[in-house]
N, C-alpha and C positions, 0 to 999 in steps of 0.2 A: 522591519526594514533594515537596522542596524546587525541585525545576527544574516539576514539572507546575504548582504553586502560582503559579511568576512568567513561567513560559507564561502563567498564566489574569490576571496582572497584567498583562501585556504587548498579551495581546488586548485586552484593557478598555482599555487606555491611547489604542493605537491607534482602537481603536471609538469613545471621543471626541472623537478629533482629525477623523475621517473623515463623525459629524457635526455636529461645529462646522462644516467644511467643507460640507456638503451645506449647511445655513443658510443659512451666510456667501455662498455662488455667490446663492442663491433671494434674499436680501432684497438686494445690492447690485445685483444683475440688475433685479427689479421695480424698483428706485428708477432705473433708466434708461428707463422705460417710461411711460405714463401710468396705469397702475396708481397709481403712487404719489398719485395725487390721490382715489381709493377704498380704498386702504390708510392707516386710521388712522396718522400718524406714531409715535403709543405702540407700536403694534406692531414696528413697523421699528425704535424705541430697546431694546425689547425681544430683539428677535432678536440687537440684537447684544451688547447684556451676556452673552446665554445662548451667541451665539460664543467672547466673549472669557473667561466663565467655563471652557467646555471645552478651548482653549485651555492655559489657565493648568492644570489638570487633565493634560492632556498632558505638559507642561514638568516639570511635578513628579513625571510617575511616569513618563517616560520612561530610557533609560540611554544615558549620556553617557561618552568618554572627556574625559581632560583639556582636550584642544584644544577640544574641543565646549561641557566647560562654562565656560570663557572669554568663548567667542562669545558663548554663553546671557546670562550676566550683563554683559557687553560690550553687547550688543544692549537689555537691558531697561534699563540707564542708558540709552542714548542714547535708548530711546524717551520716556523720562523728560523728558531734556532738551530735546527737541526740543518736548513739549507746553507744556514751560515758556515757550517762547520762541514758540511759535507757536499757542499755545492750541488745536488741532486735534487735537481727540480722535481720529481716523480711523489718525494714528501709532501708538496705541497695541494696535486691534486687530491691524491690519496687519504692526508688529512683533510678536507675541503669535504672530500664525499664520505667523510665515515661523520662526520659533524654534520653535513646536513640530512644524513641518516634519520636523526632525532623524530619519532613518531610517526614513521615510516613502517611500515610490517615485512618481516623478513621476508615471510613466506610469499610477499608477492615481488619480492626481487629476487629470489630464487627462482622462479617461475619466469618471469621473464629471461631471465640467463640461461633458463636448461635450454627452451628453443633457441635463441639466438646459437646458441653453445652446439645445439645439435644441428641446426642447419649449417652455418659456418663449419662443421666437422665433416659433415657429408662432401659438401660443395669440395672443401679443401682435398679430402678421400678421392673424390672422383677426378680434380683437376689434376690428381697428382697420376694416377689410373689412365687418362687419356690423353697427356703429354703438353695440358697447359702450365702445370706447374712440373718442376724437378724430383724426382722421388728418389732423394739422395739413401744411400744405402753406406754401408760401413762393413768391412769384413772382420771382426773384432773375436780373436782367439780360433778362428776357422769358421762360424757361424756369421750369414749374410744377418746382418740390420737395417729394416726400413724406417722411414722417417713419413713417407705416403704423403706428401708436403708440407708436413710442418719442417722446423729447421732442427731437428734434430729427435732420435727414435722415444728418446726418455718425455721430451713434447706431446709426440705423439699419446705413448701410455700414460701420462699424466692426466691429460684431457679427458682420454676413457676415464679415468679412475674417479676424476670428480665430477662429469657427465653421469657415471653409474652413480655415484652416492648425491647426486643433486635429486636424481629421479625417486631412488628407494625414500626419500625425504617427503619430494612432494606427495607419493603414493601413500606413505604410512598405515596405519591399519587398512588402510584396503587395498595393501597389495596381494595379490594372490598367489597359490602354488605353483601356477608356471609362469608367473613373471620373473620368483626365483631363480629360474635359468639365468637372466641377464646377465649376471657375475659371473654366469659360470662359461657364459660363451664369450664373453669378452675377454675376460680370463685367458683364454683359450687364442684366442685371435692376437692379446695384444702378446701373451709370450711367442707364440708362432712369427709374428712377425715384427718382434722388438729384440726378444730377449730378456726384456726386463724383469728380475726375476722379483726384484722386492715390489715394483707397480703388481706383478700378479699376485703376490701374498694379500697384498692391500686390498685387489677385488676380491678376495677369498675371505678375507676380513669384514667386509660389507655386507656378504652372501650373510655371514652370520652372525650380524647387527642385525641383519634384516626379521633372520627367523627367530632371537629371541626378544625381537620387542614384541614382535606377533603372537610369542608364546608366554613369555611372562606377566603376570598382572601386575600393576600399582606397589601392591604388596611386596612382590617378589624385589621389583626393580629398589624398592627403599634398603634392601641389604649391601646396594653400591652409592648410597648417598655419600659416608661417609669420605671414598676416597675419589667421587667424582670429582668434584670441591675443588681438589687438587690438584687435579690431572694435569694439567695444564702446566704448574711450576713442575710437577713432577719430570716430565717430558722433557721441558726445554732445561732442568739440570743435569739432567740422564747424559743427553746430546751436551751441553756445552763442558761438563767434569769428565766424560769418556774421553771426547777429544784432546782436553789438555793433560789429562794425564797420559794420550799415547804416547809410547815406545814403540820403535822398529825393532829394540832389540829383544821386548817383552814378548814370547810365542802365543800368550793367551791373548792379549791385544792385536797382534796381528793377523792371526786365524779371526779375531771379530773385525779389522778392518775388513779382511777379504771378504764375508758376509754381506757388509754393509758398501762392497766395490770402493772401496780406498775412498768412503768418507770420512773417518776419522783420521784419516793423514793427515786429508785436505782439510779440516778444523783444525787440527793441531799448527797447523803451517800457519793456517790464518790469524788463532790465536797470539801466536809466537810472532806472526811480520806486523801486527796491525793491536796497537792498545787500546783497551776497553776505555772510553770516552763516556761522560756524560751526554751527548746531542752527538755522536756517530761520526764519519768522519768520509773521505771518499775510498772506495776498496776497486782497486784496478783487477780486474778477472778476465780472464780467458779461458771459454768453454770448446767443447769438440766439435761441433755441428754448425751446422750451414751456414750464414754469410759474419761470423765471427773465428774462419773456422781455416786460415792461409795455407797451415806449415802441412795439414792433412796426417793421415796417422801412419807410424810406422808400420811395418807388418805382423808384430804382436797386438796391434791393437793401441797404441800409446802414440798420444797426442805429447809429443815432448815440449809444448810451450803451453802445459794445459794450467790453470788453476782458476778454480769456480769453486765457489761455496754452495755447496748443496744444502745445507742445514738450516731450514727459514730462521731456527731462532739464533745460531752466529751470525749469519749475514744480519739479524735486527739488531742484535747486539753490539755489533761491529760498523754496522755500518750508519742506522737509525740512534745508536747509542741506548745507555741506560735505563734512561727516565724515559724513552718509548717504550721498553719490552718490561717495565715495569706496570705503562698505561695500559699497555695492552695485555699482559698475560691478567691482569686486575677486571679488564671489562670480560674475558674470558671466563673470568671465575665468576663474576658476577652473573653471566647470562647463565652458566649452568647453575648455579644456588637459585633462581630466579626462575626456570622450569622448573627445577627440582620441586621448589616450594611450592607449586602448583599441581603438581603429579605430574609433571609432563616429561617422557623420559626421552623423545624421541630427539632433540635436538642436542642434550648432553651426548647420547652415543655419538650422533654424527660430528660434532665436537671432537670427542676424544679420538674416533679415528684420524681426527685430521691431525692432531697434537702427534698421533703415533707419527705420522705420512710426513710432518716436520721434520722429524728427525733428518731424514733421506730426502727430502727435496725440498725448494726456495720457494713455492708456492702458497707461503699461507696469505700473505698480505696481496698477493696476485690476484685480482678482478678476472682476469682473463681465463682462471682458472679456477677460483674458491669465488663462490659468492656470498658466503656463511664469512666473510671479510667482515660484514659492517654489523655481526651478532654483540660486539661490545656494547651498540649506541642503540639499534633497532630496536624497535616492538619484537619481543621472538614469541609471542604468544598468541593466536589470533584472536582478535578486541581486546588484547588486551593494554595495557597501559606501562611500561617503564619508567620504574622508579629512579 
């Protein structure tokens, strides 16, 4: 009687968490779209109290060993702290839903986000196609840039990028030879109608994650044990040492900003205007694209009140402060050691692409966009159990 009783706790608790999560995906999604300018803002303040209430619901009737409830209260100080100091409410859901994560399976909130992710991407495609929403366009160095209703073209390619790598995820060993195409025709459509040329490398990057985990065995894949590990700090020092060391006057630095479309500038600016903080600090930006977007761009293409950090791991650095991109680049290493140790190769690649994808864009800690977010705290193993 006593064990069916906290069975039927345990379901509820989960059933919570699962749709705080269905929410959380729907209202940060539409707020990358131009939905957000027919969706009452009350609404969208709304959704996410009622995230962050079910959330908090989770954490309290979830069950915890010792280590776990450490983390717990570990994690909700620092999300504390970190609002103190950078006044940015967003910490507080964000940590909220990576804590009530705790014994939760990845692979079914991946899965739940690809639909949501693909429908919402459609719906938004089409409304922007038949003139419910705006399909702002950009004319940037002589080539037209669509946006298709999200609020800016780079939105748009983003979404394909971890739509495709969410799918090749859930597919894994059984995806097949012409599912393969999917990188390659998205590829295809998002530089056709972006420009985006490093989101297209990235789908080209995915295409062949996809074909050697299909090809390699167990075997083969333990000769990248060693620097899977550390992919992760590797990456986000790569990004935060390039950018402070740029030079404008340096020709080799500047030929790799241009590469990287004047990310390293914008890191080094940010570096330089904004000190590294232990608990983060508040970081004022202004991007190109749709309703943050006044002064509109000159005719080379330059947004002259632009500055946005593209670089997930500066903006965590910068903004979340130290001792978050410490928590997290840490639960990052952990979940790859922790497949690793298991044979399980298939969520380290998907990992390290994302680690690469940091570099060049602000989406790691984004729900709206990565749902491989909450891999620090989650089950990433199926049955299996997190140590």
């Amino acid at each position: 009687m006593t064990s069916h009783v906290r069975g039927r706790e345990l379901n509820w608790s989960l059933g919570a968490y699962y749709l705080g999560t269905f929410i959380y995906i729907i209202y940060t999604f539409l707020q990358t779209t131009l939905f957000s300018t027919l969706v009452p803002n009350a609404l969208f303040s709304m959704a996410k109290y009622i995230c962050l209430a079910l959330f908090i619901i989770r954490i309290l009737t979830n069950k915890y060993i010792d280590k776990q409830l450490l983390i717990i209260l570990s994690g909700l100080l620092m999300s504390i702290l970190i609002y103190q100091s950078s006044g940015d409410t967003s910490i507080i859901v964000l940590m909220t839903f990576l804590l009530s994560s705790f014994n939760c399976k990845l692979r079914d909130v991946v899965r739940i986000y690809f639909w949501i992710a693909l429908v919402l991407s459609v719906v938004t495609i089409a409304s922007s196609l038949v003139g419910v929403l705006s399909n702002y366009h950009y004319l940037v160095n002589g080539s037209t840039r669509y946006a298709l209703g999200f609020l800016y073209t780079t939105d748009f390619a983003a979404h394909i990028f971890y739509l495709c790598l969410t799918y090749v995820y859930v597919r894994g060993k059984n995806l097949r030879n012409v599912e393969l195409l999917i990188p390659i025709v998205l590829a295809a459509l998002v530089f056709l109608f972006t420009r985006a040329k490093l989101d297209t490398l990235l789908l080209f990057l995915v295409l062949l994650a996809a074909i050697d985990y299909r090809r390699l065995s167990n075997l083969q894949m333990k000769k990248f044990n060693r620097w899977l590990y550390l992919f992760p700090v590797f990456m986000a020092f790569l990004s935060v040492v390039l950018s402070w060391l740029f030079s404008p006057t340096n020709s080799i630095f500047v030929k790799l900003d241009s590469i990287f479309t004047h990310r390293l500038a914008m890191g080094h600016l940010a570096l330089y205007e904004y000190p590294i903080r232990w608990f983060g600090q508040y970081i004022s930006q202004q991007g190109s694209g749709g309703l943050t977007f006044p002064t509109g761009l000159t005719p080379d293409g330059i947004n002259l009140s632009y500055f946005f950090i593209d670089s997930s791991y500066i903006k965590m650095l910068l903004g979340f402060g130290v001792v978050f991109l410490v928590f997290y680049l840490s639960g990052m290493i952990n979940a790859i050691r922790f497949n690793v140790e298991h044979q399980e190769y298939l969520l380290p690649l998907v990992l390290g692409i994302i680690c690469i994808s940091s570099i060049i864009d602000h989406h790691l800690l984004d729900i709206a966009y990565n749902p491989f977010v909450i891999c620090v705290l989650a089950n990433n193993i199926e049955d299996g159990v997190r140590e």
